[in-house]
MITOR-904886 format. One line per 10 residues: their letters; for each residue x, y, z of N, C-alpha, C. Coordinates in nm, 3 decimals. Example, Ala and Ser with C-alpha at 12.3 -4.5 7.8 and 13.67 -1.06 7.14 Angstrom:
% MITOR-904886
AS	1.319,-0.569,0.780,1.230,-0.450,0.780,1.320,-0.330,0.780 | 1.285,-0.225,0.708,1.367,-0.106,0.714,1.290,0.003,0.787 $
END
This chain:
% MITOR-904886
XXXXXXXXXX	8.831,9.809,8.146,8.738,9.701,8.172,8.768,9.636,8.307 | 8.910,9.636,8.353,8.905,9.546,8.465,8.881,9.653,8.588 | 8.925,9.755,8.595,8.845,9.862,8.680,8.732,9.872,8.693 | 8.617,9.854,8.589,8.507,9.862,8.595,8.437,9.712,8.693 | 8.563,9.602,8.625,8.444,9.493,8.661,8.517,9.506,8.838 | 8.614,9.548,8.872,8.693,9.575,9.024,8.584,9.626,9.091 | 8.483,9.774,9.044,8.421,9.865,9.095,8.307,9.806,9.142 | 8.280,9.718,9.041,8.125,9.657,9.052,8.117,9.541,9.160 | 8.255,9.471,9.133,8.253,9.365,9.210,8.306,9.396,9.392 | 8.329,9.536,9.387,8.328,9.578,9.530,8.215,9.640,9.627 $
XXXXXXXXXX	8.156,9.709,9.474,8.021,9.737,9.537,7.910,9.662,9.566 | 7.910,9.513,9.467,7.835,9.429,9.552,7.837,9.360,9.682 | 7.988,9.358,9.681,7.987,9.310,9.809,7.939,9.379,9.950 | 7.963,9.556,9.893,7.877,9.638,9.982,7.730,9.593,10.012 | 7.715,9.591,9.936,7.563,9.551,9.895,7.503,9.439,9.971 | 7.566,9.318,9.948,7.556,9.181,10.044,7.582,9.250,10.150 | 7.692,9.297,10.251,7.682,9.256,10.373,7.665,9.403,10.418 | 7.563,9.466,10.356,7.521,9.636,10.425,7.461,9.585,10.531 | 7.395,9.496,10.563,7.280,9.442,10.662,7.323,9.346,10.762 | 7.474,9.331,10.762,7.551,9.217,10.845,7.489,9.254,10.969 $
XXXXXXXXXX	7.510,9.439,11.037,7.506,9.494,11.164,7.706,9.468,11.187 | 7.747,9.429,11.139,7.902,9.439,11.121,7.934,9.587,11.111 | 7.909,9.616,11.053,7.969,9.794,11.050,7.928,9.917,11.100 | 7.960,9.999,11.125,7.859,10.151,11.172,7.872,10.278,11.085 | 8.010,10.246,10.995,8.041,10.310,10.897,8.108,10.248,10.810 | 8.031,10.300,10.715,8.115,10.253,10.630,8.159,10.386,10.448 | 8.282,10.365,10.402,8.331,10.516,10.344,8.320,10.424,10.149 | 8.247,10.482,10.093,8.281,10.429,9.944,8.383,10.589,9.884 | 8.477,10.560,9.886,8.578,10.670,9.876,8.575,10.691,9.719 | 8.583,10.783,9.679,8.568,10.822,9.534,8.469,10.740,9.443 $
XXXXXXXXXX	8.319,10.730,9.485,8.223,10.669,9.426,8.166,10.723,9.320 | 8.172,10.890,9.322,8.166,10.921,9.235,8.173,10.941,9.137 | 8.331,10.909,9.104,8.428,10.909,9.007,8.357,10.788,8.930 | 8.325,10.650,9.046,8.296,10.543,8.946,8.158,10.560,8.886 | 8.061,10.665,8.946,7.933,10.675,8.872,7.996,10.748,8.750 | 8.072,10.865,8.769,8.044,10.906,8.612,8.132,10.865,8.551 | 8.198,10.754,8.546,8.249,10.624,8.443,8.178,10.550,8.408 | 8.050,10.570,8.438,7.951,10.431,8.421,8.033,10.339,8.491 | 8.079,10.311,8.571,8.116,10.151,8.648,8.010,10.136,8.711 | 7.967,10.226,8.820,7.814,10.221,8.914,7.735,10.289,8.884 $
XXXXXXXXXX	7.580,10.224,8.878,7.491,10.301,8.805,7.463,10.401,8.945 | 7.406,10.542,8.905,7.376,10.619,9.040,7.226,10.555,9.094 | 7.175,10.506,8.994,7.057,10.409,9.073,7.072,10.372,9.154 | 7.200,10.264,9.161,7.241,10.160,9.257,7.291,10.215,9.342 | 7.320,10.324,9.380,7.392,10.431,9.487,7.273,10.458,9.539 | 7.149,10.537,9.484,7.043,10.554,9.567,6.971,10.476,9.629 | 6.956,10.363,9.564,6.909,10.244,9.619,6.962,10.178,9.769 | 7.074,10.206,9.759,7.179,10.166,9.903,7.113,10.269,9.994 | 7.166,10.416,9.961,7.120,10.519,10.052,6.997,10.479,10.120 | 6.893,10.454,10.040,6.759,10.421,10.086,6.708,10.292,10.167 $
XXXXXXXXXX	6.779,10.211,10.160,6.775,10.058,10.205,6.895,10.023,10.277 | 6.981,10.130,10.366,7.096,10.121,10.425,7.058,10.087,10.554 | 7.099,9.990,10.654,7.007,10.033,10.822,7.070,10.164,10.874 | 6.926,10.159,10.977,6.913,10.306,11.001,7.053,10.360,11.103 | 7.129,10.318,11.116,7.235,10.338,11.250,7.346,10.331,11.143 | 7.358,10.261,11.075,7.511,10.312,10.980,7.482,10.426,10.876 | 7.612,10.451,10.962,7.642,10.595,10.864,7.749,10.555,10.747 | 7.707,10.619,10.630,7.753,10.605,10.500,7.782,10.763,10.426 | 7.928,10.705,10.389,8.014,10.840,10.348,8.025,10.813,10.226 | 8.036,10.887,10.088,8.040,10.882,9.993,8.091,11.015,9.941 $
XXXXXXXXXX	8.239,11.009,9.871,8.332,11.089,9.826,8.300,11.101,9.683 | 8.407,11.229,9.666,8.423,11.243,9.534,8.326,11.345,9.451 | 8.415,11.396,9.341,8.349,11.536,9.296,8.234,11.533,9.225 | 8.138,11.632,9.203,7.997,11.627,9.114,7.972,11.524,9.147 | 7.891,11.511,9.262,7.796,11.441,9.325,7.648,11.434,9.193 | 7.586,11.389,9.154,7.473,11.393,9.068,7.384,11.443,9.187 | 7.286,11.519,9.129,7.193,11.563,9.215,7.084,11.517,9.320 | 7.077,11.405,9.233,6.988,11.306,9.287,7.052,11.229,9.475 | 7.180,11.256,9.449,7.243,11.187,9.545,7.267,11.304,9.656 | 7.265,11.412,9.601,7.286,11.541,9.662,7.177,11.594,9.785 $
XXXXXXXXXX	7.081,11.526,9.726,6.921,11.606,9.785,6.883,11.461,9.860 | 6.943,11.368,9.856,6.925,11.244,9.967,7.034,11.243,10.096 | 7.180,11.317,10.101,7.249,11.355,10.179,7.215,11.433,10.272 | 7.277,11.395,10.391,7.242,11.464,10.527,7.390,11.639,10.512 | 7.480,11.609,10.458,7.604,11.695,10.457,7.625,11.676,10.316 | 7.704,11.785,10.262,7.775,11.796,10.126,7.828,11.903,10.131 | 7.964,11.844,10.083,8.028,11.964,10.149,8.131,11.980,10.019 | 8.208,12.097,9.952,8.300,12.090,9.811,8.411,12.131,9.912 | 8.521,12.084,9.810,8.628,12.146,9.897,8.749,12.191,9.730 | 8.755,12.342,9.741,8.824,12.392,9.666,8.988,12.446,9.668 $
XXXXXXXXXX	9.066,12.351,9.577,9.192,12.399,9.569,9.240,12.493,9.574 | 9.305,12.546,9.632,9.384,12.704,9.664,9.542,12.708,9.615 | 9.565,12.631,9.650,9.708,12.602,9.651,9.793,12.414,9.641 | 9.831,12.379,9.567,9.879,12.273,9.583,9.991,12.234,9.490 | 10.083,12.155,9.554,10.255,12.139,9.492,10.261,12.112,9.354 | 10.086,12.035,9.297,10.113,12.033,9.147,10.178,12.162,9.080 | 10.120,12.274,9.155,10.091,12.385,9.067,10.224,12.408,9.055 | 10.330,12.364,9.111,10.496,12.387,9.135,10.587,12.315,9.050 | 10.489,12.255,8.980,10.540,12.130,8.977,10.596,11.988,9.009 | 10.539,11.945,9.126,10.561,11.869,9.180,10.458,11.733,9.178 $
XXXXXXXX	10.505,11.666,9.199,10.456,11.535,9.137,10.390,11.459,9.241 | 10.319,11.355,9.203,10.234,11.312,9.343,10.324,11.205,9.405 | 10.382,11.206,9.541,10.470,11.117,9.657,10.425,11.022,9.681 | 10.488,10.903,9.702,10.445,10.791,9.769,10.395,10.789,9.893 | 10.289,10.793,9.966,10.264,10.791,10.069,10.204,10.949,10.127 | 10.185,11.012,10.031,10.140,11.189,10.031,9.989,11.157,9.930 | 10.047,11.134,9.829,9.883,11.169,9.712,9.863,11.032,9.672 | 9.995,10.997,9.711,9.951,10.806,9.628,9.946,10.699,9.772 $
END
């Protein structure tokens, strides 16, 4: 619950000051993750996309993109694991994965 209300209460603030002209980019880093938690509705993701000004560029991470968000993107790009220290067993580092 407090993640959820964290998610929501960050993305509004996106929301308020998308239109400052303050930014030129701006990155919602693993947004995805919070759509398919239900924290952010993907409505409210398209809705931004669509009503974003036209000069900031907006990055939006994270795996299984919903489609809807897919076919409004200028780039989408997957990026597939090959190799990584989990598989070694190795644990995620301070300042590496965390």
């Amino acid at each position: 619950h407090e993640a959820s209300m964290a998610q929501k209460k960050q993305f509004e603030y996106v929301l308020k000051e998308i239109n400052s002209n303050q930014w030129d980019l701006v990155i919602l880093d693993e947004i995805m993750a919070a759509i398919h938690a239900d924290m952010i509705a993907v409505e409210n993701v398209s809705d931004l996309i669509d009503n974003k000004p036209e000069k900031l560029e907006l990055v939006l991470t994270g795996r299984n993109a919903p489609d809807a968000l897919i076919e409004k993107a200028d780039y989408v790009s997957r990026i597939d694991g090959v190799k990584h220290p989990f598989n070694k067993g190795i644990l995620s580092r301070l300042g590496i994965e965390e």
